[in-house]
C-alpha positions in Angstrom: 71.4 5.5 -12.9 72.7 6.9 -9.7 73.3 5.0 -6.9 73.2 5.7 -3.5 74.6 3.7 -0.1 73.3 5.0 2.9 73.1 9.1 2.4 76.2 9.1 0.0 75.8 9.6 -3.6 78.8 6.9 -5.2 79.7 8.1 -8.4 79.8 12.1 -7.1 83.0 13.7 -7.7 84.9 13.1 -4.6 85.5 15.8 -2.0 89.2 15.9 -2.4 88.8 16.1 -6.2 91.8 17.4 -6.4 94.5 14.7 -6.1 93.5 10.9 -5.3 94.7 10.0 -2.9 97.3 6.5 -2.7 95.5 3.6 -1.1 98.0 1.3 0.9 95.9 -1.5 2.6 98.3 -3.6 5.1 96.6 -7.0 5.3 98.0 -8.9 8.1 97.7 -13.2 8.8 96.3 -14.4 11.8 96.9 -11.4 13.7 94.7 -10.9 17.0 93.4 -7.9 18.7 96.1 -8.5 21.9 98.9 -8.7 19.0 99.6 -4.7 19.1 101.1 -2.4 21.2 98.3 -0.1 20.5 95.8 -2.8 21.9 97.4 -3.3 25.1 100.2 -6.3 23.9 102.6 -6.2 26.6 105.2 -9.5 25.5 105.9 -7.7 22.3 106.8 -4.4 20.6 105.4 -2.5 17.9 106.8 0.4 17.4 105.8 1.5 14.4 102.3 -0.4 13.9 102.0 1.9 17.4 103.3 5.2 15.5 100.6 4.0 12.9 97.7 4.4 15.2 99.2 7.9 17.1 99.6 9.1 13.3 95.8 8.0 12.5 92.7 6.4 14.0 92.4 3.2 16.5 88.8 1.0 16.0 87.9 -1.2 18.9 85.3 -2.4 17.0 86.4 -3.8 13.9 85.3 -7.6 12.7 86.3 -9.4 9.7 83.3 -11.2 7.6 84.8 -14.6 8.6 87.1 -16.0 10.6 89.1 -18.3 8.4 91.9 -16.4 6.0 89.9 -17.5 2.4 86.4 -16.5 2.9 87.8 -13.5 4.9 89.9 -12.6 1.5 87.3 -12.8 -0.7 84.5 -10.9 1.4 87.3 -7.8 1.3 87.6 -8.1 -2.3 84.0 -8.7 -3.3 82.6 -6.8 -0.8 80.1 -9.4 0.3 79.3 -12.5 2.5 81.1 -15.1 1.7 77.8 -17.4 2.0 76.7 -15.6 -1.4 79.7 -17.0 -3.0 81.8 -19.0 -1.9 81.9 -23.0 -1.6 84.6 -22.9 1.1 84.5 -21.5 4.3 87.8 -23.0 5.3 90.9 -22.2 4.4 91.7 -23.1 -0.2 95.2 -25.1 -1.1 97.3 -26.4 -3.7 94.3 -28.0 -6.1 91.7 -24.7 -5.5 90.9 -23.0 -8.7 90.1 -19.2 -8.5 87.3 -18.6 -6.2 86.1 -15.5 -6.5 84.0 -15.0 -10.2 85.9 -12.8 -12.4 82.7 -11.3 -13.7 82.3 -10.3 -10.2 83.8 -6.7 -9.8 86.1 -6.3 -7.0 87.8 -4.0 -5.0 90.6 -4.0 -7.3 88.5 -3.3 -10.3 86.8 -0.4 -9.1 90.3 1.7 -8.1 92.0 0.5 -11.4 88.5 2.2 -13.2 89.2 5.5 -11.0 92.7 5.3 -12.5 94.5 4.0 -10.0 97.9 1.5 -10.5 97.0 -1.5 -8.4 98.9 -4.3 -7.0 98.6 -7.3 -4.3 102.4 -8.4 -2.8 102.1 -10.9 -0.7 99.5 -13.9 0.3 97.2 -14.8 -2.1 94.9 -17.6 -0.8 91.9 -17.5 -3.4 92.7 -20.1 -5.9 94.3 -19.7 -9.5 92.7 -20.9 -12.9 89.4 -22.7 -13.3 89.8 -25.9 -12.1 92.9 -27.6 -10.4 95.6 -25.0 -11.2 98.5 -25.5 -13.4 101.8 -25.1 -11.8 103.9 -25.8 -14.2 101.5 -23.1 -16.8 99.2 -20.1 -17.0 98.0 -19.6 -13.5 94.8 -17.7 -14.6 92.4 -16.7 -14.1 94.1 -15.1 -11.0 94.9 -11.8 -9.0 95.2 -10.2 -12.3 91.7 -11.1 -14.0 90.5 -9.4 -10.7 91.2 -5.8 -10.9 95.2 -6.3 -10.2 97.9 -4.9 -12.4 100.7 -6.7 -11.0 100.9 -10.0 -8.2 104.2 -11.2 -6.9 104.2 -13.2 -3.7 103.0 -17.0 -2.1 100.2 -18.5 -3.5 98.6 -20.1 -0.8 99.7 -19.9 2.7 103.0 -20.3 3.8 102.6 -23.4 5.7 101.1 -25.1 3.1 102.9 -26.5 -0.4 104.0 -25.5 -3.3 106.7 -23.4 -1.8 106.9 -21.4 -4.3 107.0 -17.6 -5.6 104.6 -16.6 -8.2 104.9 -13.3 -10.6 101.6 -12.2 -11.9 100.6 -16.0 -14.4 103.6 -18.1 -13.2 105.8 -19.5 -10.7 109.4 -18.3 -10.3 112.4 -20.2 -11.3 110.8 -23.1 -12.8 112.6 -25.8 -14.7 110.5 -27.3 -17.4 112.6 -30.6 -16.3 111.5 -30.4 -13.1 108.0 -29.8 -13.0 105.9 -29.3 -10.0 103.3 -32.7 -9.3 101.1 -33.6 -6.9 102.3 -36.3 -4.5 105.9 -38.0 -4.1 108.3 -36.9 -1.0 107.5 -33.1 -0.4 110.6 -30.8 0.4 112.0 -30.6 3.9 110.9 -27.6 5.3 113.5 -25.9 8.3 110.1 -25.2 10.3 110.5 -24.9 14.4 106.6 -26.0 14.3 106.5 -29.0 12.4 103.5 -29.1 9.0 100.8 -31.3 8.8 100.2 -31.9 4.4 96.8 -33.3 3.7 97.1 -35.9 1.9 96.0 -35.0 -1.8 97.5 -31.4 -1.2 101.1 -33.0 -1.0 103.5 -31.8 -3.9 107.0 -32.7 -4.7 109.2 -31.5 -7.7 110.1 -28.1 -8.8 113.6 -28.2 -6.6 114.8 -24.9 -8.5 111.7 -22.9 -8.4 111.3 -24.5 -4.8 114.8 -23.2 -3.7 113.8 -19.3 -4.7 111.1 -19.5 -1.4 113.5 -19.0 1.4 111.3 -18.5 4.5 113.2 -16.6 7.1 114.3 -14.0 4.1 110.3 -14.1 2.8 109.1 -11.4 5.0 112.0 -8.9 4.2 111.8 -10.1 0.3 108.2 -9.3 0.1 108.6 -6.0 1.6 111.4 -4.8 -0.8 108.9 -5.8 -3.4 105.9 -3.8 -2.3 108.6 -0.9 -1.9 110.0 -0.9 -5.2 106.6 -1.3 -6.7 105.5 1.7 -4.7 108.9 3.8 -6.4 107.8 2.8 -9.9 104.2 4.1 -9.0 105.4 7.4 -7.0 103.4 9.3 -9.6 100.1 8.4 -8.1 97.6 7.0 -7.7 97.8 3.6 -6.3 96.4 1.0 -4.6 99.0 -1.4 -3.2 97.4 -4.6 -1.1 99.9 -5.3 1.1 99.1 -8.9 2.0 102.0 -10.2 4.7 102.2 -14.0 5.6 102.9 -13.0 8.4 102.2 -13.8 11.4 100.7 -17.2 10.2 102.5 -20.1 11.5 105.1 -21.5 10.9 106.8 -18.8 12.8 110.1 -18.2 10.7 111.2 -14.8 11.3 114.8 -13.4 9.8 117.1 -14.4 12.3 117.5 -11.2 13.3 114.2 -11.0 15.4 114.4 -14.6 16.7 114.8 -13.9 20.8 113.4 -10.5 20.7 110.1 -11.0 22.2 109.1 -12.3 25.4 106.1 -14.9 23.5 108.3 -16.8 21.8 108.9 -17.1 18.1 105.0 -16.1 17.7 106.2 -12.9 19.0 109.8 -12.6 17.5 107.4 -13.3 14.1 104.9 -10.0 14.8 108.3 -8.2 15.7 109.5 -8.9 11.8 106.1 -7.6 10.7 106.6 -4.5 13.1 109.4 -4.0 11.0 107.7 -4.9 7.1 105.0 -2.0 8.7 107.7 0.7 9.2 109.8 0.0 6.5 106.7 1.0 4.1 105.9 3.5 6.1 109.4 5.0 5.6 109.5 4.4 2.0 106.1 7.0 2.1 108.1 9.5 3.6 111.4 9.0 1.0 109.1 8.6 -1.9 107.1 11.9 -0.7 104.1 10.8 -1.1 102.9 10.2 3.0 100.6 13.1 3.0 98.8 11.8 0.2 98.8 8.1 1.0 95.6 7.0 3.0 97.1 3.7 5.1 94.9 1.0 6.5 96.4 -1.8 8.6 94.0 -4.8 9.5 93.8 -8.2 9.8 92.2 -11.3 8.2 90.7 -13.2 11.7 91.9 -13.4 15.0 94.9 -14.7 16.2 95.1 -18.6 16.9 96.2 -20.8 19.5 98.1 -23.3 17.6 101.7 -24.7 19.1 103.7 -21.7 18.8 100.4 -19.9 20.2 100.3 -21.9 23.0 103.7 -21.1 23.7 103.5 -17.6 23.8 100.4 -17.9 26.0 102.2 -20.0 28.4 104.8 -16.9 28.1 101.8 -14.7 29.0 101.0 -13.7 25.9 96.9 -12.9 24.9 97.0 -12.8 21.1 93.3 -11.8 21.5 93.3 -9.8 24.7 90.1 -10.3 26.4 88.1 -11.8 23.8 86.6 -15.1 24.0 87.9 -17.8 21.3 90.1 -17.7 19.0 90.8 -17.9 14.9 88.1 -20.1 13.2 85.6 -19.2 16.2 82.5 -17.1 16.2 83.2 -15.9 19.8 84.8 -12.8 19.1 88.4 -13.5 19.8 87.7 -14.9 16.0 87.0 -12.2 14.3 87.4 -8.7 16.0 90.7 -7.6 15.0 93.0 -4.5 14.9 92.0 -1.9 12.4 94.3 1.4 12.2 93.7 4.1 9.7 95.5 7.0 8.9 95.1 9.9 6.2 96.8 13.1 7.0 94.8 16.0 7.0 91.6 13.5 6.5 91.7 11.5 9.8 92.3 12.8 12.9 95.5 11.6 14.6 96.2 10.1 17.7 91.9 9.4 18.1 89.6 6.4 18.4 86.6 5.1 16.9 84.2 2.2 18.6 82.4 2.5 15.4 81.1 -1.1 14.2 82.8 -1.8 11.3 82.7 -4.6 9.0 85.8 -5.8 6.8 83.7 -5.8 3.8 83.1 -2.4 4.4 86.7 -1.4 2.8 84.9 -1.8 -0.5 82.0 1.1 -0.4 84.8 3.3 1.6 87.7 3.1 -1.1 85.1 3.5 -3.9 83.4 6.8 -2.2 87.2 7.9 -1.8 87.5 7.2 -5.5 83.7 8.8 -6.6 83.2 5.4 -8.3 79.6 4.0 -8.8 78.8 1.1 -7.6 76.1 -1.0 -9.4 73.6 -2.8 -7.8 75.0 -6.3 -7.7 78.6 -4.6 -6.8 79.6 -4.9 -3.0 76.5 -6.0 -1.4 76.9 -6.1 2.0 79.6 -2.8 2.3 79.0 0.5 3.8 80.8 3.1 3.7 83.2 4.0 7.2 84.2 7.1 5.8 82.2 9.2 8.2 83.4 7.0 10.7 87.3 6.8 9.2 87.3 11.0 9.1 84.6 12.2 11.4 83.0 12.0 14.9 79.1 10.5 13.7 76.3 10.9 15.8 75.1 7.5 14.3 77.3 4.5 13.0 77.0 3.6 9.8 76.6 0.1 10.5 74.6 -1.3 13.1 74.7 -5.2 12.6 77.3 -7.5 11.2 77.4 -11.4 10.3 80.5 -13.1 10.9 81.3 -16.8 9.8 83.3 -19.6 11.8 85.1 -22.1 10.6 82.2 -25.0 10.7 79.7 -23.6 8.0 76.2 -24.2 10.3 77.9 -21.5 13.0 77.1 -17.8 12.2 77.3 -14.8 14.3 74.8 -11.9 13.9 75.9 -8.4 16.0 73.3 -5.8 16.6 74.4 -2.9 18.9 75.6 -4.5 21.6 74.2 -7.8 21.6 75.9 -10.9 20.0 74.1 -13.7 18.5 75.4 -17.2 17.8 73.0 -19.9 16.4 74.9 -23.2 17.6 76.9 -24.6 20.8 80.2 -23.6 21.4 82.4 -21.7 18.4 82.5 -24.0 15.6 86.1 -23.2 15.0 88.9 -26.2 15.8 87.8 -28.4 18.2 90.8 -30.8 19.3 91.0 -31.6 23.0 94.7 -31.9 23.4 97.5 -29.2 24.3 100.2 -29.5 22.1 98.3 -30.0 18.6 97.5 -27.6 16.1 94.4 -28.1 16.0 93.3 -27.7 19.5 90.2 -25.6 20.6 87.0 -25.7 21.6 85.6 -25.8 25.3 89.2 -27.6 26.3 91.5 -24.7 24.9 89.2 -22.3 26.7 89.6 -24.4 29.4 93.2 -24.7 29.4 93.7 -21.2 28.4 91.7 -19.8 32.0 88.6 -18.7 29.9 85.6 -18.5 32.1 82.2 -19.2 30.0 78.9 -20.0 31.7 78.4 -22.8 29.3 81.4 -24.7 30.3 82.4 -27.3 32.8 86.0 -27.6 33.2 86.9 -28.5 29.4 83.8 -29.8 28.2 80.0 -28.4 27.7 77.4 -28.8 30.8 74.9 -31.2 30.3 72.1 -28.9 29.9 74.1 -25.9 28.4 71.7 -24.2 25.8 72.3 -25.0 21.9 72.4 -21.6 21.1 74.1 -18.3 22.4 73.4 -14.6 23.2 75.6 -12.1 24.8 75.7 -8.1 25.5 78.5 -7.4 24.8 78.6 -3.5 26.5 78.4 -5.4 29.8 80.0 -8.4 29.1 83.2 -8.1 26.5 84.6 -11.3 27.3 81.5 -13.1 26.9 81.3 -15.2 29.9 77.6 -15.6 30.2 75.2 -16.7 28.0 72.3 -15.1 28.7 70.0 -16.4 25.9 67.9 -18.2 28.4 67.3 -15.3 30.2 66.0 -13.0 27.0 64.6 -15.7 24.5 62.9 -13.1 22.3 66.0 -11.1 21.7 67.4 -14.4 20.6 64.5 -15.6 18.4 64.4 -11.9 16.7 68.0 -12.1 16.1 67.5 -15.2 14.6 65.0 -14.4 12.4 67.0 -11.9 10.6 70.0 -14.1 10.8 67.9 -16.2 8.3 66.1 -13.1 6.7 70.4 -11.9 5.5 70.8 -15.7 4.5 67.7 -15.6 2.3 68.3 -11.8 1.1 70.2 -10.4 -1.9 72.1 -7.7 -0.4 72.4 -5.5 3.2 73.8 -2.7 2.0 71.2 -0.1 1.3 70.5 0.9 -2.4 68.5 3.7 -3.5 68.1 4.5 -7.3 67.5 8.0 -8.2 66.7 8.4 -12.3 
């Protein structure tokens, strides 16, 4: 069987048949659309993320399936929802098993099947083994039962335990006298923002494979490893997911940034990413590959205001420009994030694209790249951007997106221009106070100078409506709900919200025998 997404036969030779191309996928943490030079960030400099986007193509309208890091990972991976899947839709640690089935064929597994060499450095966030994982063991099933040749980098997130480095099945430096457990007096951390440990995620132990995880030498560690991977690998093709902590708090950049922003340590962290960006971009050029290399840079959600957020705002910084919310929010400061793609002689440089596109969507694009097939279960809800990536369409490919927030009843449906949310306010964090890490909700929007119709200082108005609607052509920053005012838009959009929930795909498939 052949199988067709949209108008493009996957499985077709692909149109540079000649030489496949290498696949470098920069995967950023927390990173907001106001983060970037390109975007209009003023408090900090990117240089070479902004070289990036003169060298390649700049969307305005790019969304991740979720905005919270985990179910955002594993929609890019699995090319789907994360409702069809996934249990979570916050944020996995220390006890999470593997979440995403490794019957399921990913991203990964589809390259390494077209013959390309693939590796993730960096974040993992997804989980390891079948149950509670097994520090001081096999951690699998894991990256590598997923498509991945080779894993070297944090397993979780780096403001969460164990603080450790993990090579492909096992942690780095561990002491079989020393085990890693669950509970007992965690390790100081040197963190300017103080962690919070829940409770049953608190682990204690492993001092020597503990003292390998150096946090303000992370950043430039992981990025010599993606490097030198890329030098073994020179020979082509592969696929290297670049997955930086950064710039998830706790800001700890190499002391070498620290002051060189105006916002803060937030911005002396996306500074040190600036420099992770160029210094792979650079090792391209040396390795003399860049012409064939096709490099995405993206981001997992939208940037958040935690404490070292709120700094940088105070500063003047807007992590998400003029988008409403922020991470875990279906408001679209939660979700719409920076996406910069160039190909050399394949996309046209120094362009942009308001193109909808849909992180899942990385899926159908690499494998058309690639000529893979991709079976009917595979990649539901992805559509190829090629056309988009390479091209000026008369049409976009995709023409409605649903996003996830943080609380798991709050959904966001796009259509054109029109945004849909089927609850109050953004279900993302919701603490009143300044100063916390988890404040949000109607107070940060407050406190932050947000204007929203719905809002009375920093709480809801008494008769605000339990559901939202927005055009977003005429109003970007979404300061008016207008759902009153076009019910029927709102009930249709509705209706198909639930019609995706109850569906087993939104990608198109046609089979021709």
């Amino acid at each position: 069987m052949v199988v067709f997404v949209g108008m493009l036969v996957l499985g077709a030779a692909p149109m540079w048949a000649e030489e496949l191309p290498n696949i470098v996928l920069i995967f950023t943490d927390d990173l907001g659309y106001g983060d970037v030079g390109a975007y209009g960030a003023t408090k900090v400099r990117t240089p070479r993320i902004d070289r990036l986007a003169r060298e390649g193509r700049r969307f305005t309208d790019a969304h991740t399936a979720s905005a919270v890091c985990t179910p955002s990972r594993y929609a890019l991976l699995t090319g789907e929802y994360p409702f069809r899947g996934l249990a979570h839709t916050g944020p996995v640690m220390s006890r999470a098993g593997l979440v995403v089935d490794p019957n399921k064929t990913t991203l990964a597994d589809v390259l390494r099947r077209a013959g390309y060499a693939t590796a993730i450095i960096g974040k993992w966030h997804l989980g390891f083994g079948d149950g509670t994982p097994d520090w001081n063991g096999e951690l699998k099933p894991g990256p590598l039962e997923l498509g991945f040749d080779y894993f070297f980098g944090i397993p979780v997130v780096n403001s969460h335990p164990p603080f450790v480095l993990v090579e492909n099945h096992r942690v780095l430096g561990l002491d079989p006298d020393d085990p890693l457990v669950y509970g007992g007096t965690p390790h100081t951390r040197p963190y300017p923002e103080k962690m919070t440990v829940a409770g049953n995620n608190t682990m204690s132990g492993g001092k020597a494979a503990h003292a390998l995880y150096v946090d303000d030498t992370l950043g430039t560690q992981l990025t010599e490893k993606a490097i030198d991977w890329m030098r073994d690998h020179a020979g082509g093709p592969f696929f290297l997911l670049f997955s930086t902590p950064h710039i998830h708090h706790p800001f700890t950049p190499h002391p070498r940034f620290e002051g060189t922003s105006d916002a803060g340590r937030y911005g002396d962290f996306i500074h040190e990413l600036d420099w992770m960006v160029g210094r792979v971009l650079d090792a391209l050029t040396e390795l003399g590959v860049a012409e064939n290399t096709l490099v995405v840079f993206t981001s997992d959600n939208g940037g958040m205001l935690n404490i070292g957020g709120q700094e940088a705002w105070r500063l003047g910084h807007r992590m998400n420009a003029h988008l409403l919310g922020f991470k875990f929010d279906a408001w679209e400061g939660g979700h719409r994030v920076p996406l910069i793609v160039r190909w050399p002689g394949k996309v046209p440089p120094g362009t942009r694209s308001d193109h909808l596109i849909g992180m899942t969507d990385l899926f159908a694009t690499f494998a058309e790249i690639a000529g893979q097939p991709l079976g009917a279960d595979d990649a539901r809800d992805s559509i190829s951007a090629l056309t988009a990536w390479t091209g000026e369409p008369d049409e976009p490919a995709r023409e409605e997106l649903l996003v996830a927030a943080r609380q798991p009843a709050h959904l966001m449906l796009r259509q054109g221009d029109w945004a849909y949310i089927n609850r109050q306010g953004g279900g993302g964090f919701g603490s009143p106070k300044p100063g916390t890490h988890l404040f949000g909700g109607p107070a940060a929007l407050d406190w932050a100078g947000q204007q929203h119709s719905d809002l009375d200082g920093p709480r809801f108005k008494p008769d605000a409506p339990n559901r939202q609607l927005y055009n977003l052509r005429r109003d970007p920053s979404q300061t008016t709900n207008i759902v009153l005012e076009h019910p029927e838009m709102a009930d249709r959009m509705e209706a198909r919200l639930q019609a995706i929930l109850r569906s087993e795909r939104t990608a198109p498939v046609v089979s021709l025998p």
